[in-house]
One Martini backbone bead per residue (centre of mass of N, CA, C, O) as a GRO file, in nm:
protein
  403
    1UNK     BB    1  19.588  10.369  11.345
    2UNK     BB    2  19.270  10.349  11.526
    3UNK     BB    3  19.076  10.058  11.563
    4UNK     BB    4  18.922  10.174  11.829
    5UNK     BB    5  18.666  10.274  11.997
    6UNK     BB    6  18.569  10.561  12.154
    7UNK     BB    7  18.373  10.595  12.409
    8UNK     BB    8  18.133  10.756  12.212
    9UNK     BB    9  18.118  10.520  12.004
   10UNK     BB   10  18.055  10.242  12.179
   11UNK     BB   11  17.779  10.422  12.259
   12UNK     BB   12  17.684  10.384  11.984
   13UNK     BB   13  17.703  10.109  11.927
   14UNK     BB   14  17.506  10.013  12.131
   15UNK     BB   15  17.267  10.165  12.060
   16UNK     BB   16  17.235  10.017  11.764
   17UNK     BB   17  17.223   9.760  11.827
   18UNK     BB   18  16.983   9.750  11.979
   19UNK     BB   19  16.794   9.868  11.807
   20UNK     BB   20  16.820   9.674  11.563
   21UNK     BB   21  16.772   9.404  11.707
   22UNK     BB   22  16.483   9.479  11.751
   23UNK     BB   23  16.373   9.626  11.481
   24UNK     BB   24  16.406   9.374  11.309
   25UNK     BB   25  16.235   9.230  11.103
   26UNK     BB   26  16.021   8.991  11.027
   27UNK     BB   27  15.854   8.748  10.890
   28UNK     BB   28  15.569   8.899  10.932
   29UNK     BB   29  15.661   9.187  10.830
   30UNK     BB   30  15.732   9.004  10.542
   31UNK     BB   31  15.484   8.912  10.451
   32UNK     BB   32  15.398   8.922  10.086
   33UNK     BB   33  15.681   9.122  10.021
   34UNK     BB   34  15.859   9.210   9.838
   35UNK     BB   35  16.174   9.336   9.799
   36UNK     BB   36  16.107   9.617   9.799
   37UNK     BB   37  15.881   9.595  10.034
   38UNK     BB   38  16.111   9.505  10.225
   39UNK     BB   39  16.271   9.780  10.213
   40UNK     BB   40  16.056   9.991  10.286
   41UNK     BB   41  16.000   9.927  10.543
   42UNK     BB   42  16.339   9.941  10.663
   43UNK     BB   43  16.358  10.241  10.614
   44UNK     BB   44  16.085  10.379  10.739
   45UNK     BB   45  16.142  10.274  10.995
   46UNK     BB   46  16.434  10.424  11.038
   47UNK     BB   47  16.357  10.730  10.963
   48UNK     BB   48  16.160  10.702  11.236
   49UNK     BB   49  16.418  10.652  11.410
   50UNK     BB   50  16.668  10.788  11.314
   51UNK     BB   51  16.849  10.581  11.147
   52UNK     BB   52  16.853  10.734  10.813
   53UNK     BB   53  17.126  10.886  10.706
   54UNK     BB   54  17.279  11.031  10.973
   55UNK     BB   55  17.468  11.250  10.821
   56UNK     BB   56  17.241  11.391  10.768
   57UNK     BB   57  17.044  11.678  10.824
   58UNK     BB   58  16.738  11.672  10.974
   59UNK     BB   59  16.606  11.856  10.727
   60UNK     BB   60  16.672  11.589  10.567
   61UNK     BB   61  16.625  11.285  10.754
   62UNK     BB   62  16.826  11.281  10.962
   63UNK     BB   63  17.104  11.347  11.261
   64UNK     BB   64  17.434  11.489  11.236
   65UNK     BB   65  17.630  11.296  11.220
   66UNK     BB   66  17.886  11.138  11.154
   67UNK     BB   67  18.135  10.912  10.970
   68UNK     BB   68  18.175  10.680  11.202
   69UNK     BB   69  17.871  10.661  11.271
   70UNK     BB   70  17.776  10.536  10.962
   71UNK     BB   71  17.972  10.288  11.018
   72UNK     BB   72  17.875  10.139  11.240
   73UNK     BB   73  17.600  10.131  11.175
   74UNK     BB   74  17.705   9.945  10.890
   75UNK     BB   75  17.812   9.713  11.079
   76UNK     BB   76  17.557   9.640  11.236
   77UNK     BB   77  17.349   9.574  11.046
   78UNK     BB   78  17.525   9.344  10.896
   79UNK     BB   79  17.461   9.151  11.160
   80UNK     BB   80  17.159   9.177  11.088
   81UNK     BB   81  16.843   9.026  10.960
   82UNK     BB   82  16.784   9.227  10.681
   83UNK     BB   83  16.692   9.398  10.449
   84UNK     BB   84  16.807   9.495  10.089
   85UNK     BB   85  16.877   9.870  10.047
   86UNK     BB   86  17.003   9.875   9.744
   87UNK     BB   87  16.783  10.081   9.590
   88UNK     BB   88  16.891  10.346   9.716
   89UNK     BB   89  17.165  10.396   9.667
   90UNK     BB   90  17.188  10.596   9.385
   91UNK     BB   91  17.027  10.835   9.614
   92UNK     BB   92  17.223  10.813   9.864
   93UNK     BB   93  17.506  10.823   9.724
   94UNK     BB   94  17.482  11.027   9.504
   95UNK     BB   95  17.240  11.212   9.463
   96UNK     BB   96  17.224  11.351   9.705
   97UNK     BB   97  17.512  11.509   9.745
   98UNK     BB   98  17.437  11.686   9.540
   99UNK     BB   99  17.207  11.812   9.613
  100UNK     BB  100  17.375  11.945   9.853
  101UNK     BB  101  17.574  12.099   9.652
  102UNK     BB  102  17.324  12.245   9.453
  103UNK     BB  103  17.061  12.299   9.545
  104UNK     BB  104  16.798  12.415   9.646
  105UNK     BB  105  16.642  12.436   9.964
  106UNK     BB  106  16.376  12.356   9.889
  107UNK     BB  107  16.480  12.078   9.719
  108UNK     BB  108  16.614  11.932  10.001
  109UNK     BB  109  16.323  11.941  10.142
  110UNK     BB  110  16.136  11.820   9.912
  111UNK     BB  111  16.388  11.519   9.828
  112UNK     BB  112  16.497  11.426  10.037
  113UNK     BB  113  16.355  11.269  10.293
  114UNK     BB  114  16.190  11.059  10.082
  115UNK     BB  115  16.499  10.898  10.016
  116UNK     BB  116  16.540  10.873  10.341
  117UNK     BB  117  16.262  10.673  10.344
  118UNK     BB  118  16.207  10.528  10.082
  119UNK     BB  119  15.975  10.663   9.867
  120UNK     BB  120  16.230  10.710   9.680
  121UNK     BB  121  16.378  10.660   9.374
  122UNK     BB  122  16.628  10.661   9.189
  123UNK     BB  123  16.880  10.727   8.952
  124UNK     BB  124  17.193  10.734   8.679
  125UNK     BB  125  17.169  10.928   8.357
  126UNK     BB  126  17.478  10.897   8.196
  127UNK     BB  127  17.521  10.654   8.009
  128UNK     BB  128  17.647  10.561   7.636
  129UNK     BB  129  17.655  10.381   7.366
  130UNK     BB  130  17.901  10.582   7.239
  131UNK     BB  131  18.129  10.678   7.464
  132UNK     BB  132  18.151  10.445   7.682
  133UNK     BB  133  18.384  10.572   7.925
  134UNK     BB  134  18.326  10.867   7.805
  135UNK     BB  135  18.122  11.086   7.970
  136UNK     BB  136  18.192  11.369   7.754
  137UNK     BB  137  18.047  11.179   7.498
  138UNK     BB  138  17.772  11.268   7.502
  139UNK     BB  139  17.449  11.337   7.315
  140UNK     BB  140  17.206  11.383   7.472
  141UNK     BB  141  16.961  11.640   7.388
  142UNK     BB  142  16.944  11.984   7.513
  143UNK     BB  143  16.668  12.226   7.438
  144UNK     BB  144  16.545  12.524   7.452
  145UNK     BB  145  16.227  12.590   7.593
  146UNK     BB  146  16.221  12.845   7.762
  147UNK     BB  147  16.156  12.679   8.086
  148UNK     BB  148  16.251  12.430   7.897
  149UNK     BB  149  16.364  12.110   7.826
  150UNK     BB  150  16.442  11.939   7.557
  151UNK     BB  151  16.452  11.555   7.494
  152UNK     BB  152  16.714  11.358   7.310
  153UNK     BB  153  16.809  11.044   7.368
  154UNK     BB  154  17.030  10.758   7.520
  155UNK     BB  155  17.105  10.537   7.737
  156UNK     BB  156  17.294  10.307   7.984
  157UNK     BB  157  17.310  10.107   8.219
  158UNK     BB  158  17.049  10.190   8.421
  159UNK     BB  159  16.991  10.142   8.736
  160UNK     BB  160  16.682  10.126   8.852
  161UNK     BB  161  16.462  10.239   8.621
  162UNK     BB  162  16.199  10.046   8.676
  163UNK     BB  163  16.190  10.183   8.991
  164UNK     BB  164  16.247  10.481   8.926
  165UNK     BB  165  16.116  10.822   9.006
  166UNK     BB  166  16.399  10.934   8.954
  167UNK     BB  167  16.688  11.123   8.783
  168UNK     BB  168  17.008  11.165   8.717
  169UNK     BB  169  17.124  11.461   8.452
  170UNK     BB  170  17.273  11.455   8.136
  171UNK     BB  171  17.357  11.703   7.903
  172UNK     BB  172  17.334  11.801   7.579
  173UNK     BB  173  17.370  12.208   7.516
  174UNK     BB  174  17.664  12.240   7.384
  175UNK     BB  175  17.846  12.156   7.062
  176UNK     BB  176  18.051  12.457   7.002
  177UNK     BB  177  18.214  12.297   7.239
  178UNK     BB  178  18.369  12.146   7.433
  179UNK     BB  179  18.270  11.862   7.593
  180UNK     BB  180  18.318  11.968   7.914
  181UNK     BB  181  18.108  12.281   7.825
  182UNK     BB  182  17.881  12.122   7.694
  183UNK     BB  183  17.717  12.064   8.008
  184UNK     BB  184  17.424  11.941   8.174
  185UNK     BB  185  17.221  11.924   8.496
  186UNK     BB  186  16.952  11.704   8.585
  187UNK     BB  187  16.602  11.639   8.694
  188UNK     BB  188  16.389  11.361   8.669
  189UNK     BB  189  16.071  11.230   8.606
  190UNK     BB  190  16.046  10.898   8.493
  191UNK     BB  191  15.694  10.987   8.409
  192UNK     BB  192  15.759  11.121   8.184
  193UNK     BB  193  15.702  11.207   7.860
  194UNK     BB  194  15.883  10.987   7.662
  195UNK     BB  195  15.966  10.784   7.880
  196UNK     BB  196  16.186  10.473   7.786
  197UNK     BB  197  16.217  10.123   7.912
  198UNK     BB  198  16.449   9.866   7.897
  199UNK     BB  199  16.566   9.577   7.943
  200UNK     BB  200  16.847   9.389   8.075
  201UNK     BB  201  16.978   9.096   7.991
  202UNK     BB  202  17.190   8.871   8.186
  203UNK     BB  203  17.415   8.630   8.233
  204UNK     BB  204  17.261   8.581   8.499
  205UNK     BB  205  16.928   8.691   8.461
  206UNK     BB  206  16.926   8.955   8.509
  207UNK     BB  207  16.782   9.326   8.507
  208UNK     BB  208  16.921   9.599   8.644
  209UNK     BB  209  16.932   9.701   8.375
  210UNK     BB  210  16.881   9.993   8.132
  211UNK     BB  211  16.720  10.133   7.833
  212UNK     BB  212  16.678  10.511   7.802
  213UNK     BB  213  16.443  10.680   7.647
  214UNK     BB  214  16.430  11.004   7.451
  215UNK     BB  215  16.097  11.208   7.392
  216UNK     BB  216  16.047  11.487   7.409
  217UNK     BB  217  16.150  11.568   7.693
  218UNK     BB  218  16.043  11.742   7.954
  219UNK     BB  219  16.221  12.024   8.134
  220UNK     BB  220  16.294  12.206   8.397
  221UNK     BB  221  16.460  12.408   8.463
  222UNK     BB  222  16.443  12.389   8.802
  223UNK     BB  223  16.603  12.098   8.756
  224UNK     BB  224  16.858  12.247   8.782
  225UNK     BB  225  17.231  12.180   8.803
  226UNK     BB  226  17.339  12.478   8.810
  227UNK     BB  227  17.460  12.576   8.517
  228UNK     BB  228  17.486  12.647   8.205
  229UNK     BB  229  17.789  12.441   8.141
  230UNK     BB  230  17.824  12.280   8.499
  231UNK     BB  231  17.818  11.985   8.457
  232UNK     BB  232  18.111  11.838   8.475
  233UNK     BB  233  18.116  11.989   8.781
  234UNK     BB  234  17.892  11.804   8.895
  235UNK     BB  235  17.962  11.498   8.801
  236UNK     BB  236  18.198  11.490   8.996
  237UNK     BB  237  17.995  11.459   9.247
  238UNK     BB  238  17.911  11.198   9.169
  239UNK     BB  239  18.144  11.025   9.147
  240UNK     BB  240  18.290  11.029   9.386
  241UNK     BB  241  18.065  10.901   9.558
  242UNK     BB  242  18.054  10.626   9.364
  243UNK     BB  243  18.379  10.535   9.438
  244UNK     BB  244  18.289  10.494   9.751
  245UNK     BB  245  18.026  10.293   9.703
  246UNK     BB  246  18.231  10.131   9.537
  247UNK     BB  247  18.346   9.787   9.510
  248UNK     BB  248  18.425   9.435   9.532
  249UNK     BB  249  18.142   9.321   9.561
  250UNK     BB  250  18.006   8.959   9.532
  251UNK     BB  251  17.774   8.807   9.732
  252UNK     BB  252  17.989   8.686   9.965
  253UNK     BB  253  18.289   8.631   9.790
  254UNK     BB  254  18.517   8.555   9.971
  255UNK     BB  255  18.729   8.435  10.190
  256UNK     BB  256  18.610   8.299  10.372
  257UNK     BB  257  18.432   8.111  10.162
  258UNK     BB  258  18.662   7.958  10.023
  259UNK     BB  259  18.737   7.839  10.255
  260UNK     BB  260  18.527   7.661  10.330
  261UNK     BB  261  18.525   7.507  10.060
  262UNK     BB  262  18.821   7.398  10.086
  263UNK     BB  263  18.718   7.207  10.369
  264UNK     BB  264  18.495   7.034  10.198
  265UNK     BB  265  18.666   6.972   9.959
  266UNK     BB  266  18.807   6.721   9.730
  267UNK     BB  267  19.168   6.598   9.647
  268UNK     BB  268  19.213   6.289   9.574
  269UNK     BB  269  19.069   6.216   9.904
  270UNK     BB  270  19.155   6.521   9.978
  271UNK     BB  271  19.146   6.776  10.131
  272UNK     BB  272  19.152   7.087   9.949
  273UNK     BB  273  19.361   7.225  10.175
  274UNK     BB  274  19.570   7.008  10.098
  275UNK     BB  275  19.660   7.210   9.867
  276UNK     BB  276  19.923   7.397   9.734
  277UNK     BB  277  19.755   7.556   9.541
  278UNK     BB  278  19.547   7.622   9.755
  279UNK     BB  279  19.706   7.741   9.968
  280UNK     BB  280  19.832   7.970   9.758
  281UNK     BB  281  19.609   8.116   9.681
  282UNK     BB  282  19.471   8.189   9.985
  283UNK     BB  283  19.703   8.364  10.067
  284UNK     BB  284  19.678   8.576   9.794
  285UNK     BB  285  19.371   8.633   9.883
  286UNK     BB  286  19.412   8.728  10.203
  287UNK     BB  287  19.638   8.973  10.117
  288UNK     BB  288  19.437   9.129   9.923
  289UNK     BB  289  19.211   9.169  10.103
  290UNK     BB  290  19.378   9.286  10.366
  291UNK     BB  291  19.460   9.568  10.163
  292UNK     BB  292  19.186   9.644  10.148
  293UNK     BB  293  19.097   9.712  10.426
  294UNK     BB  294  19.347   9.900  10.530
  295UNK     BB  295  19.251  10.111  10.302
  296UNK     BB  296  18.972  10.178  10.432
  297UNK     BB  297  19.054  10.269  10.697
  298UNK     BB  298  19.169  10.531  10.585
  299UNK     BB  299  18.919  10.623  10.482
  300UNK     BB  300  18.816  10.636  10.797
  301UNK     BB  301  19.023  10.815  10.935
  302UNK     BB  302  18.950  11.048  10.735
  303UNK     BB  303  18.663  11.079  10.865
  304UNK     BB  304  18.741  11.136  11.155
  305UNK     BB  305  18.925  11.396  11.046
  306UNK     BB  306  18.712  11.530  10.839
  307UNK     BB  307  18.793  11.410  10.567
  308UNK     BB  308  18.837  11.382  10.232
  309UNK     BB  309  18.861  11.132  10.015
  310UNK     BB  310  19.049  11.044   9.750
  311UNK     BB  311  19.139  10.882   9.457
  312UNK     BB  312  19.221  10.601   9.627
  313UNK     BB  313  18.945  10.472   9.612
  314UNK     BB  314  19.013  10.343   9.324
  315UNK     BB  315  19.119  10.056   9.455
  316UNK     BB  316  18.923   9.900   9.546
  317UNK     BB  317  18.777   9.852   9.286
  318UNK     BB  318  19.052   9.787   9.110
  319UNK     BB  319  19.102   9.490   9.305
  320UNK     BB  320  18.818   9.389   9.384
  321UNK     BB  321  18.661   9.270   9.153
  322UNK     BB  322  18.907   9.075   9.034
  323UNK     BB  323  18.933   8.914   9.311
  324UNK     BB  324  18.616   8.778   9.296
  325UNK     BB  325  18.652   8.687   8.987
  326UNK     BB  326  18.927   8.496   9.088
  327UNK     BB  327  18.733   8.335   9.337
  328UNK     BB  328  18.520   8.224   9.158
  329UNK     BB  329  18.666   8.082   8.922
  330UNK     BB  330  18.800   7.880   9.099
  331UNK     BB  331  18.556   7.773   9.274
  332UNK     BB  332  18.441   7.638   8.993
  333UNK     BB  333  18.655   7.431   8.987
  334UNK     BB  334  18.687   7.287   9.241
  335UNK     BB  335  18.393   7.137   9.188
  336UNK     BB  336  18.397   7.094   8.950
  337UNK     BB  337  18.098   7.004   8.771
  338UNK     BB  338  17.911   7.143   9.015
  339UNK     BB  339  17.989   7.423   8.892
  340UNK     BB  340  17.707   7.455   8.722
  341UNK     BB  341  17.535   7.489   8.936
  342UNK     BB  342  17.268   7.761   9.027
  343UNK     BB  343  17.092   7.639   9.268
  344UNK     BB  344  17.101   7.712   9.573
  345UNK     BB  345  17.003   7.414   9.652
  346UNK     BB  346  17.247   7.261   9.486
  347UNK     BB  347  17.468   7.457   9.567
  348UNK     BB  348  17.779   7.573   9.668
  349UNK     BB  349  17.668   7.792   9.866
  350UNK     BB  350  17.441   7.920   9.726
  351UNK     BB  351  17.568   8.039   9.478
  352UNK     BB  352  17.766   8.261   9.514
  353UNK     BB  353  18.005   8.185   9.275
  354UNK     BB  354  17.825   8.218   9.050
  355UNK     BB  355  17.706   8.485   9.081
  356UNK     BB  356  17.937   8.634   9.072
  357UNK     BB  357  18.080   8.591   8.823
  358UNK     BB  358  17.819   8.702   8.647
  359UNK     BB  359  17.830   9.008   8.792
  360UNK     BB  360  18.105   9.155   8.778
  361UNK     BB  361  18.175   9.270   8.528
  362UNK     BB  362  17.955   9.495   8.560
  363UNK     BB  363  18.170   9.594   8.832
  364UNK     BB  364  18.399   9.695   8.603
  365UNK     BB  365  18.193   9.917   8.460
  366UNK     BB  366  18.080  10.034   8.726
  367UNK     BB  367  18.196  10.383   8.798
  368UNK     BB  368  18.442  10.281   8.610
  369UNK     BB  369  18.673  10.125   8.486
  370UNK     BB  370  18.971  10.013   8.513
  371UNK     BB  371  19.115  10.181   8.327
  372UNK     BB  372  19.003  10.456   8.504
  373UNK     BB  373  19.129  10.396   8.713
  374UNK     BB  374  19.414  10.370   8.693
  375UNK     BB  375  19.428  10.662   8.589
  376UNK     BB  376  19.375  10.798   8.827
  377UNK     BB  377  19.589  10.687   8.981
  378UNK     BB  378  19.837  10.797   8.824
  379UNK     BB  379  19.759  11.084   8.801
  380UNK     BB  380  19.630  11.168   9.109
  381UNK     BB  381  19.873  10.955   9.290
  382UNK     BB  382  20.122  10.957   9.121
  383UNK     BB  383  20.180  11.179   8.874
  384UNK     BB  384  20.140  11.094   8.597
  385UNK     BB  385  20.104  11.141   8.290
  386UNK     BB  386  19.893  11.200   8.091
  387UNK     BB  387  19.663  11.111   7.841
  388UNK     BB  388  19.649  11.146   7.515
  389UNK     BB  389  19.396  11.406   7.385
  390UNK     BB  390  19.268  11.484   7.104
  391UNK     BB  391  18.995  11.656   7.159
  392UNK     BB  392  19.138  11.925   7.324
  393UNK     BB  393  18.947  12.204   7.270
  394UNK     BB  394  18.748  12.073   7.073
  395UNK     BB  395  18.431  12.090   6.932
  396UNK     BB  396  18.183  11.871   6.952
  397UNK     BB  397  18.129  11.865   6.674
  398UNK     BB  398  18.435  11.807   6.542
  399UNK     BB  399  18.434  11.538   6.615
  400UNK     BB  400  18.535  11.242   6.519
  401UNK     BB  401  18.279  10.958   6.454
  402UNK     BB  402  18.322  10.701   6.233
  403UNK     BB  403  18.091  10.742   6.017
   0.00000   0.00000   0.00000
């Protein structure tokens, strides 16, 4: 594994700094603008000078980039003080993928160059109520009638749907076949007649979730994506996608932050990071840091001789999130009676450790839970004899629902 940019990489990555360096908003320019309006001016700079989304191909918004080049790209973004484009990310990091493997040509030059500059949102209108984790155990039904089907049933935790332009969408088309057999992959515009959005309080204070009900919801098939009855494998190309974009970030609280934290505080009228408890946790957390770091390199390393990252990318994830719930919950221990305390101006090192704490729950949630990548891990990564599926090849009408 090769840590160093090659001659050709170093040239683009002074390219990248500069650029950014040089564009990267002002506060002038971004005077009076909440946090949307303030992600959509820096996303539409960078598309505008070609800078958003560069692995696409341009006739869709990109630039033809490599994946190193990609990687480069967001090492340095990282690095200048520029708006948060998150509200992007299961558009760009999702939905386009999908859409790259699946939609019409048409589809993809009418819907993709808009999402890599910003102008539209998307969201990923998956999970439900009763499923849990089994996401093709979903109910959500849709009936055709002529070139449209209608759509019926409710989703759930669904990120960034209030205020998203479009959604990518699963639905039940024929429940008289097994479960993974009777699924259509669709998308639709969110300001649909019948489509109804609440959010979720979280206990954070956030609403980033949203529970999405379908009211007699029109959808042309030609917003099919794949087959009738290929949704389970349109939609392994969206979690593929998804699990490689979801890490175990907690809004800043990682090993940096804690050993700050322990050098500032005391314990006993002495520095925290002279305990010897404080400094075998800092050690053990260190350690499982530094081995995601270079778990990521190795899938960094497949991207620039052009593989494709496998199942083991579901590592990061399940290592990623419970590590920096167990690095926030040390950390408000650590403040003692102050860690209680949630406002950026008030609290220790602006509540990164209070807000991850909050957080973090809901990442070890989205994506697939801990459970899911454990077993693709064993399953995919290690060769472990599968779970045993009673429903399996079962019709999905006859499967058991204890009701």
């Amino acid at each position: 594994m090769d840590f160093n940019d090659s001659k050709e990489e170093a040239t683009f990555r002074n390219e990248a700094r500069e650029w950014l360096v040089a564009n990267a908003p002002t506060a002038a320019d971004l005077n009076g603008l909440d946090d949307m309006g303030q992600a959509k001016l820096w996303q539409k700079r960078k598309a505008d000078a070609g800078w958003a989304c560069i692995r696409w191909p341009k006739e869709y918004g990109g630039r033809g980039a490599n994946a190193m080049e990609q990687v480069i790209l967001s090492q340095e973004e990282a690095k200048v003080k520029a708006p948060n484009t998150g509200f992007f990310s299961i558009g760009q990091g999702m939905a386009a993928p999908t859409m790259m493997t699946w939609a019409t040509e048409d589809q993809k030059k009418q819907y993709l160059p808009k999402l890599a500059s910003g102008e539209n949102v998307w969201c990923q209108l998956f999970s439900e109520p009763a499923g849990g984790s089994d996401l093709a155990a979903l109910r959500t039904r849709g009936v055709r009638d002529g070139d449209e089907w209608v759509v019926n049933g409710q989703k759930i935790w669904t990120s960034g749907a209030q205020y998203s332009d479009f959604g990518i969408l699963v639905l039940r088309t024929d429940p008289n076949v097994a479960k993974h057999q009777g699924l259509s992959y669709f998308f639709l515009d969110m300001k649909s007649p019948g489509v109804e959005i609440k959010p979720i309080k979280q206990i954070s204070g956030a609403s980033g979730f949203n529970e999405v009900y379908f009211t007699d919801v029109r959808i042309p098939d030609a917003q099919r994506l794949g087959e009738v009855g290929q949704g389970w494998q349109v939609a392994l190309t969206t979690l593929m996608n998804e699990r490689a974009s979801i890490g175990g970030g907690g809004g800043g609280a990682g090993f940096e932050q804690i050993m700050k934290l322990a050098q500032q505080l005391n314990i006993d009228d002495k520095p925290a990071i002279e305990d010897k408890q404080v400094r075998a946790n800092l050690a053990n957390w260190y350690v499982r840091q530094a081995g995601l770091k270079y778990t990521g390199y190795r899938s960094m390393t497949a991207l620039s001789r052009g593989e494709i990252p496998g199942p083991e990318n579901s590592i990061g994830k399940l290592v990623g999130a419970p590590l920096t719930q167990d690095l926030a919950s040390f950390a408000i221990d650590l403040m003692d009676q102050a860690g209680i305390l949630w406002s950026p101006e008030s609290a220790e090192l602006e509540n990164i450790f209070q807000s991850a704490y909050m957080s973090i729950p809901g990442l070890r949630i989205a994506g697939g839970t801990d459970e899911i990548m454990a077993n693709i891990i064993a399953e995919r990564v290690l060769g472990l004899p599968q779970d045993v599926r009673v429903d399996k090849g079962i019709p999905f009408s006859e499967v058991p629902t204890g009701n």
